[in-house]
N, C-alpha and C positions, 0 to 999 in steps of 0.2 A: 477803690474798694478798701482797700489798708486804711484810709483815713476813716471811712465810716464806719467800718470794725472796729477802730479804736475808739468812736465818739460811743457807740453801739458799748461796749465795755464800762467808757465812764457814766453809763448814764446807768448801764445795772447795778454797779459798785453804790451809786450817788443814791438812785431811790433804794434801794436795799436798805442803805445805813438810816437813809429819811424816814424809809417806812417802819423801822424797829423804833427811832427816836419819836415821831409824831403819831403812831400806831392807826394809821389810816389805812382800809383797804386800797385803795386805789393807787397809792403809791407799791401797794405787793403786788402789781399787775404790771407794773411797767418791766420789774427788773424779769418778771415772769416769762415775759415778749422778747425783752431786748439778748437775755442770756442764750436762746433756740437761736436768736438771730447772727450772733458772733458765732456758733457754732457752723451754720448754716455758711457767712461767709468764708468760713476757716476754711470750708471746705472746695468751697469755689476758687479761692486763692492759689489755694495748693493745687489742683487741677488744671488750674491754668498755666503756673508754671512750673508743674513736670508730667505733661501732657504724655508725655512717655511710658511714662510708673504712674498708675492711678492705684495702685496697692497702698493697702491703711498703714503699712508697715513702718513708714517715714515720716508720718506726726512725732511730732517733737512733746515734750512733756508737756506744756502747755495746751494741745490741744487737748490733751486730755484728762486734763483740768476742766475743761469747758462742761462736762456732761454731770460731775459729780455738782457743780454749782447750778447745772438747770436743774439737776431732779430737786435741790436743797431751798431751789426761788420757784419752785411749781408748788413744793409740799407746803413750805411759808405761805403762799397764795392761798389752798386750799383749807388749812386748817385756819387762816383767817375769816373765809370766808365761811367758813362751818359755825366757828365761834362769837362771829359778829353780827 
C-alpha cells in the first residue's frame, strides 16, 4: 500500500505540473483522481496500524496536506473544464 500511495503522489505532483505546462484537460483529471486517492490510502494505512486508536487526532501534518491539494486539483479540473 505505501508503495502505491507513493506512486499515487508522483503521478498527481507529475500531471499537475504537465497539465499547467501543456494546458490540456485531460491531464487536470488525473491529478484530480489520484490526490482523493493518496488520501483515501492515508487513511487505510493508518487504520491498519493503529487498529487500537482510529481517532483523527494522530495524522501527522502531511496528512493534512492531503485535503487542501485535492480541493486545489478538483477546482483546477473544474474551472478547466468550465473554460475550455
Amino acid at each position: 500500500m505505501l508503495v502505491l500511495m507513493f506512486i499515487s503522489q508522483i503521478a498527481a505532483l507529475a500531471t499537475g505540473v504537465a497539465s499547467i505546462l501543456l494546458n490540456r484537460r485531460i491531464l487536470a483529471l488525473i491529478p484530480a483522481i489520484t490526490c482523493p486517492m493518496v488520501s483515501v490510502l492515508m487513511i487505510y494505512v493508518s487504520a491498519s496500524l493503529f487498529k487500537s486508536n482510529l481517532a483523527m487526532d494522530f495524522y501527522q501534518l502531511g496528512y493534512w496536506l492531503t485535503y487542501p491539494s485535492t480541493a486545489l486539483f478538483i477546482i483546477n479540473f473544474i474551472i478547466r473544464a468550465k473554460f475550455d
